[in-house]
C-alpha positions in Angstrom: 0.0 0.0 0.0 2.8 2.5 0.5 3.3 2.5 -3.0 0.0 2.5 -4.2 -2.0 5.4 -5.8 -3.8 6.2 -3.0 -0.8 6.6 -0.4 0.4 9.2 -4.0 -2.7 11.4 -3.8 -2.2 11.8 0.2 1.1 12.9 -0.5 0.4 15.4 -3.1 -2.6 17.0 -0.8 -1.3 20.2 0.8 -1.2 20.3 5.0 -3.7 23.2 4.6 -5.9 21.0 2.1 -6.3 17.8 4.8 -9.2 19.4 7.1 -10.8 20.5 4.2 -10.3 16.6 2.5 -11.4 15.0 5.8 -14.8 17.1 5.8 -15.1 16.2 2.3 -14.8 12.8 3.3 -17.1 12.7 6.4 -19.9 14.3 3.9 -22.9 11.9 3.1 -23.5 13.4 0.0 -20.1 12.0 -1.1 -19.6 8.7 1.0 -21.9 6.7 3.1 -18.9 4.5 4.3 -17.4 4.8 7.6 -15.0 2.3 6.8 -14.1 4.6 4.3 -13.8 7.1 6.9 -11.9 4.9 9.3 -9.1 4.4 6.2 -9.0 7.6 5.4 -8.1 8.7 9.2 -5.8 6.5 9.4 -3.8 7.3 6.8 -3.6 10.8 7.9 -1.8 10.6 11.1 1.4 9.2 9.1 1.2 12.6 7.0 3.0 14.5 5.0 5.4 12.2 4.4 3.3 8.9 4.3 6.4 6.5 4.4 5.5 4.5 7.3 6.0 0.9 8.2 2.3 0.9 9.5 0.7 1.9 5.9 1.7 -1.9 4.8 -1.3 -3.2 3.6 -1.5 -6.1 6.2 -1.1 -3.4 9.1 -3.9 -1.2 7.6 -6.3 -4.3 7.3 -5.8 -5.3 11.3 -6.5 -2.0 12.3 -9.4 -1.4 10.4 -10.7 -5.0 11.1 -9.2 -6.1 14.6 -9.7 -9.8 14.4 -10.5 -10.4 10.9 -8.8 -12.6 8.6 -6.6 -10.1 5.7 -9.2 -10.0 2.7 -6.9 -8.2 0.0 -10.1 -7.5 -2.1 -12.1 -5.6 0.6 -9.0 -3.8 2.1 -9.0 -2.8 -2.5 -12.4 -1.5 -2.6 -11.9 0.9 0.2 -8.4 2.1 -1.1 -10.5 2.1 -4.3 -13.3 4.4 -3.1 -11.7 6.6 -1.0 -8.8 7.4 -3.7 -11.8 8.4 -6.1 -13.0 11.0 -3.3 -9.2 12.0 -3.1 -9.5 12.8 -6.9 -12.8 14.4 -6.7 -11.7 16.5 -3.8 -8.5 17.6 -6.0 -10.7 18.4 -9.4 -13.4 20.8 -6.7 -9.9 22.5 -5.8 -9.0 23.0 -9.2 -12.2 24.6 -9.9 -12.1 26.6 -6.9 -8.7 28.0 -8.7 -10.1 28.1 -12.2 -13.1 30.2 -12.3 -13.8 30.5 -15.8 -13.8 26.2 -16.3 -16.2 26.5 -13.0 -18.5 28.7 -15.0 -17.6 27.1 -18.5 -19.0 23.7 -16.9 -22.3 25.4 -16.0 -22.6 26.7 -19.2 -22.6 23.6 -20.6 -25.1 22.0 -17.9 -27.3 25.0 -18.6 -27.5 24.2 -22.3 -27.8 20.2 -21.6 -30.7 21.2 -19.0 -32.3 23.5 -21.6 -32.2 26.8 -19.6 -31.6 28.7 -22.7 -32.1 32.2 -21.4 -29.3 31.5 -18.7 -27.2 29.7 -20.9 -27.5 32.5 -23.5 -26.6 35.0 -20.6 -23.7 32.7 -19.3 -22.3 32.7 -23.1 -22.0 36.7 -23.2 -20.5 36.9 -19.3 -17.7 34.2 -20.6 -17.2 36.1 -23.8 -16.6 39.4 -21.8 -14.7 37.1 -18.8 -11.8 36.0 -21.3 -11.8 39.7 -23.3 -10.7 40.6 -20.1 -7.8 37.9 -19.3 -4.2 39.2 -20.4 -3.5 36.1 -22.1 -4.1 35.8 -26.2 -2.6 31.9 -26.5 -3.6 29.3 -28.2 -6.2 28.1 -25.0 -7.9 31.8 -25.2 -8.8 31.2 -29.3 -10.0 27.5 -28.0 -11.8 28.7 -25.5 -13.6 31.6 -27.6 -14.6 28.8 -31.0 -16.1 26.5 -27.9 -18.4 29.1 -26.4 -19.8 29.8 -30.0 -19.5 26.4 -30.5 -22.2 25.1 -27.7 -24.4 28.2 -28.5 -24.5 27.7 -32.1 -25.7 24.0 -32.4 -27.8 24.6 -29.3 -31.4 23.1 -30.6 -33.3 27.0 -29.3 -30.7 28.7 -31.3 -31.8 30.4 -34.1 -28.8 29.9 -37.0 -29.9 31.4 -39.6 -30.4 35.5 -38.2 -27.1 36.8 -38.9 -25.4 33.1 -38.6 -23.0 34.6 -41.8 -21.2 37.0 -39.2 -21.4 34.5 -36.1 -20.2 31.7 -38.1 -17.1 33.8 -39.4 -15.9 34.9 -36.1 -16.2 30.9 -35.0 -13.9 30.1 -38.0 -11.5 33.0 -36.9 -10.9 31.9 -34.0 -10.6 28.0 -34.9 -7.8 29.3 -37.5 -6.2 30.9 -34.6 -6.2 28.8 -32.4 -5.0 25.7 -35.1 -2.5 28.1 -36.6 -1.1 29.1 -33.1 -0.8 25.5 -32.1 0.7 24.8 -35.3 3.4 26.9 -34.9 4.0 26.9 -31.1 4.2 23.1 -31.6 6.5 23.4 -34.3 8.8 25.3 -32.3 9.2 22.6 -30.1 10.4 19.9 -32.5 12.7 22.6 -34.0 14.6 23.4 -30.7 14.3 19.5 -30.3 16.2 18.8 -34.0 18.8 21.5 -33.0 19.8 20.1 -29.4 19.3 16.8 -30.5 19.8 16.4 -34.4 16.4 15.3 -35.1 14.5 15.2 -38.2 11.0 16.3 -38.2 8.4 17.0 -41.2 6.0 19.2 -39.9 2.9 19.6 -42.1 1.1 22.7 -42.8 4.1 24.7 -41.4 4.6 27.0 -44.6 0.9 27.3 -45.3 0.7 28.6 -41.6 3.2 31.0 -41.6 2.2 32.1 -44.8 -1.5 32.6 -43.1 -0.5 33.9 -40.0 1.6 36.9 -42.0 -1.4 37.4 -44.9 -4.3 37.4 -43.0 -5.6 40.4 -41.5 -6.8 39.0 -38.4 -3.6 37.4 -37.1 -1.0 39.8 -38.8 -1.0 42.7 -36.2 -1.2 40.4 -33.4 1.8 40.5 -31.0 1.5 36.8 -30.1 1.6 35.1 -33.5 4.0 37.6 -34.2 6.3 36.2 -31.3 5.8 33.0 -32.2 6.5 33.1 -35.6 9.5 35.0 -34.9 10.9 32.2 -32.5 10.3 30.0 -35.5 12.3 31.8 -37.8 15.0 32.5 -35.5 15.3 29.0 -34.8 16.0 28.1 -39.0 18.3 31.5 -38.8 19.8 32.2 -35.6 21.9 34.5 -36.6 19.1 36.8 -38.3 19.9 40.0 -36.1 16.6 41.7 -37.5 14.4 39.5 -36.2 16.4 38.8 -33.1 16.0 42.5 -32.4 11.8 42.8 -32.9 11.7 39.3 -31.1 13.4 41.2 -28.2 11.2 44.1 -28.0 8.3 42.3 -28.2 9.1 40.0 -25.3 10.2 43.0 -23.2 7.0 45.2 -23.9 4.8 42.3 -24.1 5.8 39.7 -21.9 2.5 39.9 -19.8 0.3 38.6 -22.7 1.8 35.1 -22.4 1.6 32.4 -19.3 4.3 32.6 -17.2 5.7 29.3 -18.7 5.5 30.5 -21.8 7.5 33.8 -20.6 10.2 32.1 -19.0 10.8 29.6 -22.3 10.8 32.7 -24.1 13.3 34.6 -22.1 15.5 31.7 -21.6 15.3 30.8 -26.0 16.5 34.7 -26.2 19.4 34.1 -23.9 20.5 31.0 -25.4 20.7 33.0 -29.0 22.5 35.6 -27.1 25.0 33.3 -26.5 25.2 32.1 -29.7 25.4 35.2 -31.0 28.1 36.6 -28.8 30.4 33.1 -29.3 30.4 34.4 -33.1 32.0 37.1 -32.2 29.1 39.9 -32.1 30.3 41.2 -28.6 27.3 43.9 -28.5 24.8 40.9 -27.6 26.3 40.1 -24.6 24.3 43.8 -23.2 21.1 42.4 -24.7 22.0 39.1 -22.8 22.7 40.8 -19.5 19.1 43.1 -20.4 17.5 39.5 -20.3 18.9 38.5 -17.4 17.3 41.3 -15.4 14.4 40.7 -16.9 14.4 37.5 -16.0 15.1 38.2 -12.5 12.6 41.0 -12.3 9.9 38.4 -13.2 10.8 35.4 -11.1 11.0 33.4 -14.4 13.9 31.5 -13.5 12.9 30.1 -10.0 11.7 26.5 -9.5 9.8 25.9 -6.7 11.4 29.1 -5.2 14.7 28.0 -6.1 17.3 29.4 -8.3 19.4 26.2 -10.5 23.0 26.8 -9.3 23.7 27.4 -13.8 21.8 30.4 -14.3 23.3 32.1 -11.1 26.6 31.2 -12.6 26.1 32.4 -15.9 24.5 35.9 -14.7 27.5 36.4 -12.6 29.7 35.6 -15.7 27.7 37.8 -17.9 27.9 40.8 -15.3 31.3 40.5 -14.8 32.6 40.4 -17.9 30.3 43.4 -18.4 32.4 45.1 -15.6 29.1 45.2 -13.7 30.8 44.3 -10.5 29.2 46.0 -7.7 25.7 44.5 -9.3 27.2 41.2 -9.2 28.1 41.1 -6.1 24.7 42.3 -4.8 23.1 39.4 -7.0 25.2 37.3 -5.7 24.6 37.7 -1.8 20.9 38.2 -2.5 19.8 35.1 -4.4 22.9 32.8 -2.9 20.3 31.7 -0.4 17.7 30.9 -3.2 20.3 28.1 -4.7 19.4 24.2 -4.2 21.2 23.5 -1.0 23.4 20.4 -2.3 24.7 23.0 -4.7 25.0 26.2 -2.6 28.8 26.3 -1.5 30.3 25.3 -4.6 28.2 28.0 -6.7 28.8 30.7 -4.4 32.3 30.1 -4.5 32.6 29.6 -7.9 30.9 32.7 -8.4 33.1 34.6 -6.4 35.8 33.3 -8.1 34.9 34.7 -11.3 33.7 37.9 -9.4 37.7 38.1 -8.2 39.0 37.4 -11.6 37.2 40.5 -12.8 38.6 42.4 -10.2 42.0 41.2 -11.5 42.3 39.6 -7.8 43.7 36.3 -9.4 45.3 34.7 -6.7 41.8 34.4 -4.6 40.0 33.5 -7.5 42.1 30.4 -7.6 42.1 30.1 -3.5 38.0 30.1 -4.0 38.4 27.6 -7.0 40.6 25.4 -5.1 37.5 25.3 -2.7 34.7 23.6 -5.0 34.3 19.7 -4.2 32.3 19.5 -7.2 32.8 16.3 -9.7 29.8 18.1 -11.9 31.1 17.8 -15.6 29.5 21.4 -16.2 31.8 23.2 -13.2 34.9 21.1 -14.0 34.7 22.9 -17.1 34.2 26.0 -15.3 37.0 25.7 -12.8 39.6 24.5 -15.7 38.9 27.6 -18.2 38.6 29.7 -15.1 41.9 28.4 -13.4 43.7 28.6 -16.5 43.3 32.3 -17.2 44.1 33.3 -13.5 47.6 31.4 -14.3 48.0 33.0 -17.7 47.2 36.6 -16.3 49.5 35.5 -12.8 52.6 34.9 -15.7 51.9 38.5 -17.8 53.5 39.9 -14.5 55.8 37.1 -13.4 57.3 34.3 -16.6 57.8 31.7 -13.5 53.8 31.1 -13.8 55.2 29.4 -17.3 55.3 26.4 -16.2 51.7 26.2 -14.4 50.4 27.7 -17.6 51.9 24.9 -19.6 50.8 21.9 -17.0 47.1 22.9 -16.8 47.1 23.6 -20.3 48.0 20.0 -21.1 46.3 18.5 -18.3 42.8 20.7 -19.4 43.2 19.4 -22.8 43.7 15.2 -21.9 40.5 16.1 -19.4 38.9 17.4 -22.7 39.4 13.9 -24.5 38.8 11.8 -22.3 34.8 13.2 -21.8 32.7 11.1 -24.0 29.6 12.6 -23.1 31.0 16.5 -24.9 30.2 17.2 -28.4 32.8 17.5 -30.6 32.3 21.1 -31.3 32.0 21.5 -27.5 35.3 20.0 -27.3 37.3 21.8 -29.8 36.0 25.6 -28.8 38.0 24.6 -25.4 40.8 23.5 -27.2 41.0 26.5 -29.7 41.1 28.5 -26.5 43.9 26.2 -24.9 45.9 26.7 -28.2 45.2 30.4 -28.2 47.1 30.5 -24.9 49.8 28.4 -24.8 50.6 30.2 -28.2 50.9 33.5 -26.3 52.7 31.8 -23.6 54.8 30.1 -25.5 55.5 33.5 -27.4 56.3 35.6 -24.5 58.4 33.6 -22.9 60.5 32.9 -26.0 60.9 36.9 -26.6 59.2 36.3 -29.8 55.9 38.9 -29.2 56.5 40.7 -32.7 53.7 42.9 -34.0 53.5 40.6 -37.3 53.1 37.5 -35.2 50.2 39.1 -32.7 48.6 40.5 -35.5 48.5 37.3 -37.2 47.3 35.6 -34.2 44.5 38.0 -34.1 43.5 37.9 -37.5 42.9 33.9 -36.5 41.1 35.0 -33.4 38.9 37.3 -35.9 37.9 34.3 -38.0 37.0 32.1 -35.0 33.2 31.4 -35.0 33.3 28.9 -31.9 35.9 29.5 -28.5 35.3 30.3 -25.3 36.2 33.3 -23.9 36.8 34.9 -27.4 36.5 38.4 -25.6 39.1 37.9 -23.0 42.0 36.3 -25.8 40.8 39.6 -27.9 41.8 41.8 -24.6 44.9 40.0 -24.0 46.1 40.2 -27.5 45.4 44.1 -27.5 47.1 44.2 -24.1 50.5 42.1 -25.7 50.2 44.4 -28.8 50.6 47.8 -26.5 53.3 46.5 -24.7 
């Protein structure tokens, strides 16, 4: 029984929910049972958790039945019964939540019981209830054709007194609803061929974009606009044009979606960002940062109230390498608390570190790196790039780092092989950047940092679509060229 279904829906049911579930219960008008009863209150006192020895089914069945041979099947029809009250309880909750379904559903019994005045009346008060809601998705078009739906083929309605106009606006808003699915969807298997080199046929795509931009219903609209927008950025990431209105839009419009929908949106913007910026268009890191706050500003990155330990890393990277250090830091010590607890130390001092290499305080950032216990592939990665530029900047000032700037670059690069699990591509943008810097090194300390040879160097830089930390080799190269 501790595993059952039943023992489940305790355990998703709130502490504030239970009195409320055991009155709904106790009610005759939804259980005549006591034994019923009897289960449910003993099932309570091993809340919230429910993990107890004594919620074995054997244990359950003696005390309900002191005496009584087990019977499996009876002890099955009361877990039966009262696990269907359980679900009941949870679908009045929802409705309790969800006005509009509450009053959608008694529309619908209003039409089945043939009050057509009221049901007429309810049709007009939904109408005006969702012209009123902020959202304008997919569910809001549904929603709409469904109302004139049920009143159209309602047996006392009259279809044929101005049923041209009424059965337009019900084929509008089908269209809009199918043609925003359609392309919402197709977003989806998109983002899934990119991470995942999938091939998907999607049907009707062109004929829905083409639909969406034509008609004069949907055109002007800032969702499908959005939408469409993700979708073409998606087959042309680097389209800046579209990039830029997709932005806008977002910022200025962000309320008209759900805040699921916001967050995938803000985080699909930061991810091109990236991509962006890793081609060597350094002005989109500001329009990544401008996310960020965004993000923040919305609460769109939390889960459960939680922050994940990589998007407080890569804000912190982002500001810093802005030179936003003073806004870093306050980030840091207010949302530090807000980070998963297995992963709070390591993050925090991981982000510090990067906070102290942008202070050119490279010594603690390696004392702070030292620090992280962390066998995560993702902050290995971290702690090796980060580690290795502390070194190279430590030698710029003193040639006997040479040697530490040689080790971990070797050492970084056999780590890199060895890692099945990173993409090729993944791999050899670290190893471009390992090159990039054992070059210099190697330069340097040979007394060979000519103009022709730096210049070279950063005419290769220039031409690099994919390496991390692009920006900081460009500064560094600038930095050997002045002297």
């Amino acid at each position: 029984m501790k595993e059952s279904k039943l023992i489940s829906l305790f355990q998703s049911i709130h502490p504030d929910e239970m009195r409320w579930l055991a009155k709904w219960v106790r009610s005759p008008y939804y259980n005549s049972n006591e034994y019923v009863i009897y289960l449910f209150d003993y099932i309570r006192k091993y809340g919230p958790e429910f993990t107890s020895n004594k919620l074995e089914k054997h244990k359950v069945y003696e005390n309900l039945f002191p005496g009584k041979r087990y019977d499996d099947q009876r002890l099955r029809v009361l877990m039966f019964r009262l696990a269907d009250l359980v679900e009941d309880f949870i679908v009045a909750e929802r409705l309790k939540k969800d006005s509009f379904q509450k009053q959608r559903l008694l529309y619908a019994e209003l039409g089945e019981r043939n009050l057509y005045d009221q049901f007429d009346k309810k049709k007009q008060e939904l109408l005006n209830q969702l012209d009123k809601a902020p959202y304008r998705d997919e569910y809001y078009y549904l929603a709409q054709w469904r109302l004139q739906h049920d009143h159209f083929f309602h047996p006392q309605t009259y279809r044929y007194q101005d049923s041209s106009i009424f059965l337009e606006e019900m084929m509008q808003n089908l269209d809009a609803f199918f043609l925003l699915a359609k392309i919402r969807y197709s977003t989806e298997l998109r983002n899934r061929q990119n991470i995942f080199s999938e091939e998907h046929k999607i049907f009707l795509l062109d004929e829905s974009k083409a639909l969406v931009l034509e008609h004069p219903v949907f055109s002007h609209q800032i969702v499908f606009q959005v939408y469409t927008d993700i979708l073409g950025l998606m087959g042309n990431p680097s389209d800046e044009v579209i990039f830029q209105r997709l932005q806008q839009n977002i910022s200025q419009h962000l309320d008209l979606f759900r805040p699921s929908d916001q967050s995938s949106m803000v985080r699909y913007l930061i991810n091109t960002t990236i991509q962006l910026y890793q081609k060597g268009k350094s002005g989109y890191l500001n329009n990544q940062f401008d996310l960020y706050e965004l993000g923040l500003k919305k609460n769109l990155f939390l889960n459960d109230g939680l922050l994940p330990d990589g998007t407080f890393l890569n804000i912190i990277v982002t500001a810093t390498v802005l030179g936003k250090l003073m806004w870093a830091e306050k980030f840091i010590s207010e949302y530090a608390p807000m980070l998963p607890e297995t992963k709070q130390v390591d993050a925090i001092n991981l982000g510090k570190a990067y906070w102290y290499f942008s202070k050119l305080e490279f010594k603690e950032s390696l004392n702070l790196l030292r620090q992280i216990e962390s066998s995560d592939l993702q902050y290995l990665l971290r702690i090796k790039s980060l580690s290795l530029r502390n070194h190279f900047e430590l030698f710029l000032d003193d040639d006997t780092y040479y040697e530490l700037v040689s080790y971990e670059s070797k050492a970084f690069q056999k780590f890199l092989r060895r890692h099945e699990f990173l993409s090729e591509d993944r791999i050899l943008s670290y190893i471009k950047f390992i090159s990039f810097i054992r070059k210099l090194a190697s330069l340097k300390t040979n007394f060979q940092l000519s103009d022709k040879k730096l210049q070279k160097l950063k005419g290769k830089l220039h031409h690099e679509d994919s390496i991390i930390a692009k920006s900081w080799l460009e500064d560094k190269l600038t930095q050997l060229m002045q002297g």
